[in-house]
SEGU-936218 format. One line per 3 residues: number of its first residue (from 1); for each residue z, x, y of C-alpha. Coordinates in steps of 0.001 Angstrom, whole numbers. Layout:
! SEGU-936218
NUM = Z:X:Y ~ ... .
//
This chain:
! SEGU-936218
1 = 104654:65067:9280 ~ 106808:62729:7199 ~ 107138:59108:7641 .
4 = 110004:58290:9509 ~ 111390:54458:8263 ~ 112102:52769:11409 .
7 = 115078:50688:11909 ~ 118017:50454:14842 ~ 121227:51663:15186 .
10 = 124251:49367:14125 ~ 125062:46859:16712 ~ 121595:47283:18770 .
13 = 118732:44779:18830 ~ 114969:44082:19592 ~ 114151:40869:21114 .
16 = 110346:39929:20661 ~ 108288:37652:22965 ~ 109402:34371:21771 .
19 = 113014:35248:22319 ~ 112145:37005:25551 ~ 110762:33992:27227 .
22 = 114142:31705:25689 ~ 116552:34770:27178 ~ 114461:34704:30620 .
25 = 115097:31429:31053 ~ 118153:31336:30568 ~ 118567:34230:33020 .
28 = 116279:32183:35520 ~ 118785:29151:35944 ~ 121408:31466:36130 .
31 = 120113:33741:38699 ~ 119484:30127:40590 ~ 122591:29036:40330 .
34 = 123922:32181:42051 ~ 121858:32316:44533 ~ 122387:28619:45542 .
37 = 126379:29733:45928 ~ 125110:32643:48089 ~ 125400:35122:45852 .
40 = 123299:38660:46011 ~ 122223:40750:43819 ~ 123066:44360:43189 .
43 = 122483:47055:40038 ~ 124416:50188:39222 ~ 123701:53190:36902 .
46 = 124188:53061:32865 ~ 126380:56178:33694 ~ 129401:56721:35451 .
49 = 131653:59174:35654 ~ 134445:59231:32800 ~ 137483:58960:35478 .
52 = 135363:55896:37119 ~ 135703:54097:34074 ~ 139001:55287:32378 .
55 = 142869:54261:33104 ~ 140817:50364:33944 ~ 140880:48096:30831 .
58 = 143956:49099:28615 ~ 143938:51286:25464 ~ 142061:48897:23405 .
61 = 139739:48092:25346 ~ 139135:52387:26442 ~ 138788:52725:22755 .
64 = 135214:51478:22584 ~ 133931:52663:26061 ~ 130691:55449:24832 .
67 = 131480:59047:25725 ~ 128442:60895:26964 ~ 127906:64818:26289 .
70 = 124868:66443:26861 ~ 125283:70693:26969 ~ 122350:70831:29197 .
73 = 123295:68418:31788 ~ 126342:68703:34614 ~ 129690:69609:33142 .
76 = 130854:66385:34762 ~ 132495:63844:31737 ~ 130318:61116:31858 .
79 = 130859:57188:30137 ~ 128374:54504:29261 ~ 129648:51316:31186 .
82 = 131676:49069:29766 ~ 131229:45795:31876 ~ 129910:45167:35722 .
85 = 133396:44550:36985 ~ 134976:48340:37328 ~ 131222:49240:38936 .
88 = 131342:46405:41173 ~ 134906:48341:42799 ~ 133390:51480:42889 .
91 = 130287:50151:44711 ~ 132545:47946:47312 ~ 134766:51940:48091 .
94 = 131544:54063:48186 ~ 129407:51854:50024 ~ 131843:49793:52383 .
97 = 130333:50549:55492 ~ 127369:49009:54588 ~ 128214:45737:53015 .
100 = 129925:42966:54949 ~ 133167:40764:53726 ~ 133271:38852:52360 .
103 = 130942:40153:50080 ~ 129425:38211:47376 ~ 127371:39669:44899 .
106 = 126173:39267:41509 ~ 124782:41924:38521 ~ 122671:41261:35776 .
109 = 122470:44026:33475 ~ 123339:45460:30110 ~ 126863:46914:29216 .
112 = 127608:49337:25966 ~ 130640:48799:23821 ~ 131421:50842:20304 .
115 = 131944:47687:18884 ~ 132246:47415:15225 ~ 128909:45506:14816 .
118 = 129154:41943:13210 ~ 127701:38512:14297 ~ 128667:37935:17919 .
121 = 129349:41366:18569 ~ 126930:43845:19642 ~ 127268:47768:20883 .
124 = 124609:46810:23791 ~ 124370:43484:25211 ~ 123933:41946:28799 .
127 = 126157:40178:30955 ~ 125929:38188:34569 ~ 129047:38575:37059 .
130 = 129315:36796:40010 ~ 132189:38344:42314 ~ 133921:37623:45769 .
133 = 135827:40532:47329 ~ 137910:40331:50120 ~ 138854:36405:50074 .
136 = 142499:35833:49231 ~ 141977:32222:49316 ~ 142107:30201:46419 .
139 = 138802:28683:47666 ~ 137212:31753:46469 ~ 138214:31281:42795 .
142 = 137323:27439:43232 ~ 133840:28649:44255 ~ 133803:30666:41002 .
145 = 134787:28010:38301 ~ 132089:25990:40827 ~ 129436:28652:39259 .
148 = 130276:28578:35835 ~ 130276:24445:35890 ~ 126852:24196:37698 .
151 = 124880:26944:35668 ~ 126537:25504:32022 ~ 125496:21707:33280 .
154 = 122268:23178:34490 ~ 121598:24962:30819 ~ 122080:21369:29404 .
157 = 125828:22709:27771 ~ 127371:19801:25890 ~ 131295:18939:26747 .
160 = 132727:22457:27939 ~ 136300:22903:29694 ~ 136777:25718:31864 .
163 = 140862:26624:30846 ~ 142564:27826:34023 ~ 145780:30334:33905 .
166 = 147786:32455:36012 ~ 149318:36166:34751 ~ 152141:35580:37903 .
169 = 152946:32473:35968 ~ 153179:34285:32871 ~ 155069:37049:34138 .
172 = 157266:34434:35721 ~ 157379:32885:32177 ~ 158559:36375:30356 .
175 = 160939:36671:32956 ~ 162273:33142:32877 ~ 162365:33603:28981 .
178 = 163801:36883:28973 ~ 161108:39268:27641 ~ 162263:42839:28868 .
181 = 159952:44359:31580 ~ 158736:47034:29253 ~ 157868:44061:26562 .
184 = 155410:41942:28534 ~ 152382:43855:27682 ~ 153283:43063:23987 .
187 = 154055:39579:25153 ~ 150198:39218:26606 ~ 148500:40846:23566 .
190 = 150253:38392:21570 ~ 149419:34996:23425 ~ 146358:36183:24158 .
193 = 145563:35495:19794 ~ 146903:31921:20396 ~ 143283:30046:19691 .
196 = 143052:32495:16495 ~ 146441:32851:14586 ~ 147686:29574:16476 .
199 = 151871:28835:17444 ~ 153481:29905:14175 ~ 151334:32957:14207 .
202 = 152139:34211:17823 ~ 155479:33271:17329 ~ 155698:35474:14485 .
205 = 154122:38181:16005 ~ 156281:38222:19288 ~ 159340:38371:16968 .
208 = 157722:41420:15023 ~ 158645:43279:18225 ~ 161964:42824:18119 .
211 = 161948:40272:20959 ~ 165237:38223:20358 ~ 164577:34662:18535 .
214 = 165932:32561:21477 ~ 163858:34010:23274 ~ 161006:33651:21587 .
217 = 161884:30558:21481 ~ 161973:29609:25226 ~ 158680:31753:25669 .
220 = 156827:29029:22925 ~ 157926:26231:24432 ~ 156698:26507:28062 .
223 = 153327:28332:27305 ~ 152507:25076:24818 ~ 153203:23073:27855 .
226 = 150634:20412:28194 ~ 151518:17162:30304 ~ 147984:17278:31925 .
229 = 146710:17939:35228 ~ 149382:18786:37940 ~ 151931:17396:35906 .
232 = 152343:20515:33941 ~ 152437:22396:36938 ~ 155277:20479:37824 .
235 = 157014:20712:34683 ~ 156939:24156:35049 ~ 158293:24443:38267 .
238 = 161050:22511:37521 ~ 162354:25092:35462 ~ 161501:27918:37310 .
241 = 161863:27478:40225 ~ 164396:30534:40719 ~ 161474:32867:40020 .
244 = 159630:33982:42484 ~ 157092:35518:40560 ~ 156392:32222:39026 .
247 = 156657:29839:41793 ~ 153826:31957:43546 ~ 151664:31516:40250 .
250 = 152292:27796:40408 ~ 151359:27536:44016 ~ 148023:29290:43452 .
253 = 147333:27092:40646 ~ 147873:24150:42791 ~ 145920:25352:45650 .
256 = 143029:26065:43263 ~ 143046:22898:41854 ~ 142759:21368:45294 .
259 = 140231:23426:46079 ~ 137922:22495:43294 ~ 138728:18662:44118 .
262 = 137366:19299:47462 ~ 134445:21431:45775 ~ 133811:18056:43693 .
265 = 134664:19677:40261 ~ 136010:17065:38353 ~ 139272:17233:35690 .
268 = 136769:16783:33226 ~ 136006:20568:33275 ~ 138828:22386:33499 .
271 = 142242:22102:32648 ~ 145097:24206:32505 ~ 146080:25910:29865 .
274 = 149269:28423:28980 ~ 148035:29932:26222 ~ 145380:31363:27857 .
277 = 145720:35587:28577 ~ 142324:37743:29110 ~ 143450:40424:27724 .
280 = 141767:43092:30863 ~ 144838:44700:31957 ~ 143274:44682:36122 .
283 = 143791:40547:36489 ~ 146669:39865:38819 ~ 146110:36096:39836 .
286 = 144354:32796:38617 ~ 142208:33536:35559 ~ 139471:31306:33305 .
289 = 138016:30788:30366 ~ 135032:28389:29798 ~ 135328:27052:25856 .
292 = 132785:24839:24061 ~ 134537:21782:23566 ~ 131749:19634:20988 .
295 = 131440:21179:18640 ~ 134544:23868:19146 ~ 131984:26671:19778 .
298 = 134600:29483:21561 ~ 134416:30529:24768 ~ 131065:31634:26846 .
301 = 132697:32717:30048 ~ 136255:34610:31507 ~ 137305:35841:34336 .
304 = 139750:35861:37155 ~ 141520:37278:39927 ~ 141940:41129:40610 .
307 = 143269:41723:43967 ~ 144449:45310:43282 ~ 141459:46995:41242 .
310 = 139326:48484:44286 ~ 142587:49848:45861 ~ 142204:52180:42831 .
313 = 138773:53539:44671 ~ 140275:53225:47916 ~ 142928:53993:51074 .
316 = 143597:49795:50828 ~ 142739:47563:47890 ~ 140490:44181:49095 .
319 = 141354:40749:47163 ~ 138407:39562:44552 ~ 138255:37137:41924 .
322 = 135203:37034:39894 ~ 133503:35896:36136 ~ 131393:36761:33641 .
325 = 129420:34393:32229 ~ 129048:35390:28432 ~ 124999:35351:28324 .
328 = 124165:36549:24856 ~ 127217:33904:23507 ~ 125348:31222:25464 .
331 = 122020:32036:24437 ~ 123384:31702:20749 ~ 124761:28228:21389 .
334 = 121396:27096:22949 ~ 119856:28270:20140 ~ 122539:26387:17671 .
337 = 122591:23471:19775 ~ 118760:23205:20795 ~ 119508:23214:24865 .
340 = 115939:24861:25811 ~ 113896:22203:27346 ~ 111312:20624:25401 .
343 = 108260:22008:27858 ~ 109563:25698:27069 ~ 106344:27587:26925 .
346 = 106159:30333:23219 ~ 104257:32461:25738 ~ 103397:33444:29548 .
349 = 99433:32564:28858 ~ 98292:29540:30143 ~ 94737:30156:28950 .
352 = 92513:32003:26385 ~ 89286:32961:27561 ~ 86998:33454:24221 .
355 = 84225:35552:23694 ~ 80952:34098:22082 ~ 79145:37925:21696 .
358 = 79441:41281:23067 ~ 76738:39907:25654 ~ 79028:37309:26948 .
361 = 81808:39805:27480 ~ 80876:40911:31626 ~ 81456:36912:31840 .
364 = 84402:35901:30127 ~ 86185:39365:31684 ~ 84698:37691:35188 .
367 = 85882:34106:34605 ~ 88952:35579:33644 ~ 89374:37005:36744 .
370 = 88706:34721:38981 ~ 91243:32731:37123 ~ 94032:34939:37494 .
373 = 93122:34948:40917 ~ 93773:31326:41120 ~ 97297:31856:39893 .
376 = 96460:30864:36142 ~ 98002:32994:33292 ~ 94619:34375:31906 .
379 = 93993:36004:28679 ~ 90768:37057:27726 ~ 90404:37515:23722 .
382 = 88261:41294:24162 ~ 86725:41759:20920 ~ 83227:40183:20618 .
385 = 82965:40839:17256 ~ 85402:37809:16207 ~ 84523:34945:15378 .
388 = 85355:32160:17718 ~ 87120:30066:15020 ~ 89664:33598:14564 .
391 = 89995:33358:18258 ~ 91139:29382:18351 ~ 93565:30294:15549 .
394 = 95339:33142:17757 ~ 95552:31012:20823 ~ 97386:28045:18155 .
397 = 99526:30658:16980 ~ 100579:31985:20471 ~ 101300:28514:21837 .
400 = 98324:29117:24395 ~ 97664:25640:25452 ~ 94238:25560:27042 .
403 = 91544:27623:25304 ~ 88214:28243:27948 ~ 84592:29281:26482 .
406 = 82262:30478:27960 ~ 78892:30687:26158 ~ 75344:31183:26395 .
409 = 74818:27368:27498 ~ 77619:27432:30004 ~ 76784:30636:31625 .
412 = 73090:29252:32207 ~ 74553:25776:33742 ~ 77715:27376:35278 .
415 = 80041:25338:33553 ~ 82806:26073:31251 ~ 84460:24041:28297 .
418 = 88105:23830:28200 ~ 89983:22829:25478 ~ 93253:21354:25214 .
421 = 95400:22693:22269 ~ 98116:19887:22213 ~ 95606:16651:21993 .
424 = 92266:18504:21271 ~ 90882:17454:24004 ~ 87728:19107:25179 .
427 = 86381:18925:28935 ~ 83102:20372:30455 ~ 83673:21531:34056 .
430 = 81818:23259:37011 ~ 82653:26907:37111 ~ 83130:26141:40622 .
433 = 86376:23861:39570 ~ 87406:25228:36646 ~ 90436:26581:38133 .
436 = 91894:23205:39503 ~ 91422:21510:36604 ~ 93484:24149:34726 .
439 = 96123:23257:37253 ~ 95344:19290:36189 ~ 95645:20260:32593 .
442 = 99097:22099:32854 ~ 100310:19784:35746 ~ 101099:22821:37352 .
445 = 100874:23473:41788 ~ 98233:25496:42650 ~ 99032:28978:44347 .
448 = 96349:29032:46267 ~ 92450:28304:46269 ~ 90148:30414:44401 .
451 = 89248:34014:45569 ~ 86012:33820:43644 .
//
């Protein structure tokens, strides 16, 4: 049989151990944080059905959604999924009876996107979502921005704003500006690229659909509003407050920002900002954006409100406002920045246990065991043929940071020898003991005593 070169396909990726353990910690704090907001977990399939998916994120978006066909399988059209949020509706329709509102829940899982594959941009990658369905309150999309703030300052994030925007308020804007009804989607794809092609360029663009200059013009000026904090809010207001649309987007935005006073989030992470879009077409409310402030970094988490996106699944829609927190963007930022604490282990073994000969092997596989029933990450090296300086060298180059041996001596006084990678320390203990002064070494809680 040939030799078949192995490689991945475009925009796919293989993480090896020392990733792993950065991207489960990462996961870890985050999983933490939702769970201290009372959030609970839930999965879905890779598949769903093609009509599940479709008619849910605008055309762009449904562009890179994966098709599945497979000639042997149901004739029903089947899609990989494109994010947790269209799932999460689904789930609340199908399953109502059984969950209870409000219902707060949170996935962890990989999506698939035909992406064109570059740096930052992968065809399979994983995100986190933490929803609340069936809270109208603002309180609920205080308790969101509340998630993103404590898992960032938890991850050791440097200065980060969470940007804070309303699509009534824009609506109320295009209206209030003039943009024709049929128009505003244009009008949202284009200040959606403000951060990228900036004023002039959005400008520009807007005009390049024949929306009038004047109007334009008054469009420009109040989404570059920026008098800070409420002020802008009442800037706004000021001018439109004819439009209903728009003075219902203001009031939400005011009521959210009391919210998160009372929730103790401080001005210092979020701010308002009229520029900001999320392009989804299924947001109908509030919607944020968390941006890396030092250095400018982009944005590691979005989301929103989307009070009309389970009625799609359902007799009645349910309010919910929800975010994803960008992991893989985050985990390259820790990685740029350094964020991973300094104790990060390179591996999940907290100690080698060598082999002196094949003799020794019955008790290095014992000790071993009786460690691991102490709670202690054991390894045992296996091959008795390698010598014990080969066996010191894997355990450096792992990151293992006690090493135990067990030789011919120790066996026939019951002792074992630890040693201590980091200091090269050594220590001669009772096999009796050996386990709680493992736990000494690694200033680690026991689990429990011995089972020996």
């Amino acid at each position: 049989m040939p030799k078949i070169e192995p490689r991945l396909p475009k925009g796919m990726r293989d993480f090896l151990p020392a990733d792993m353990l950065k991207r489960e910690y990462v996961f870890s704090v985050v999983k933490e944080v939702f769970h201290l907001y009372g959030f609970e977990p839930i999965q879905t399939p890779v598949l769903e059905l093609s009509e599940t998916l479709l008619g849910k994120y605008g055309q762009d978006a449904e562009n890179l959604i994966f098709k599945v066909q497979h000639s042997r399988s149901s004739k029903e059209p089947l899609a990989m999924r494109y994010d947790l949020t269209v799932p999460l509706a689904r789930v609340v329709a199908l399953h109502e009876n059984q969950l209870t509102l409000p219902f707060k829940r949170y996935h962890m899982a990989p999506v698939w996107r035909g992406e064109r594959p570059q740096r930052g941009r992968y065809r399979e990658f994983y995100q986190c979502d933490a929803d609340i369905v069936g809270v109208p309150d603002m309180s609920a999309d205080a308790e969101i921005i509340g998630v993103v703030v404590t898992a960032l300052k938890r991850l050791n994030f440097p200065q980060f704003t969470v940007k804070v925007n309303n699509r009534k308020l824009l609506t109320g804007m295009g209206v209030y500006s003039g943009v024709p009804e049929n128009q505003l989607a244009e009008l949202y794809r284009s200040v959606d690229k403000f951060d990228k092609i900036g004023a002039d360029g959005v400008e520009k663009e807007l005009k390049s659909h024949q929306i009038e200059p004047e109007v334009v013009n008054r469009m420009m000026h109040l989404i570059q509003i920026k008098d800070g904090g409420l002020e802008s809010l009442n800037a706004l207001e000021s001018k439109m407050q004819d439009i209903p649309i728009a003075v219902e987007g203001i009031s939400e935005l005011r009521q959210l920002a009391e919210a998160l006073d009372h929730a103790y989030i401080s001005l210092e992470h979020f701010e308002f900002d009229f520029t900001m879009v999320r392009g989804l077409g299924y947001y109908t409310g509030p919607i944020f954006e968390t941006v890396i402030t030092d250095p400018n970094l982009g944005s590691v988490t979005g989301g929103g409100r989307y009070d009309n996106l389970i009625g799609l699944f359902r007799r009645e829609s349910l309010p919910t406002t929800g975010t994803s927190l960008g992991i893989e963007r985050m985990i390259d930022v820790m990685d740029l920045l350094n964020l991973y604490p300094a104790e990060l282990n390179r591996t999940v073994v907290e100690v080698l246990v060598t082999i002196f000969d094949e003799k020794g092997k019955a008790e290095a596989t014992r000790l071993a065991a009786e460690l691991r029933a102490s709670g202690v990450a054991t390894e045992f090296y296996m091959n008795g043929q390698t010598r014990l300086g080969k066996q010191i060298g894997y355990a450096d180059r792992k990151g293992i940071p006690l090493v135990a041996f067990i030789g011919p001596d120790e066996i026939a006084a019951g002792q074992v020898k630890l040693k201590h990678m980091g200091n090269g320390d050594e220590y001669i203990i009772n096999r009796d003991v050996v386990a709680s002064k493992v736990y000494e070494l690694l200033q680690k809680q026991p689990v429990r005593e011995s089972a020996r």
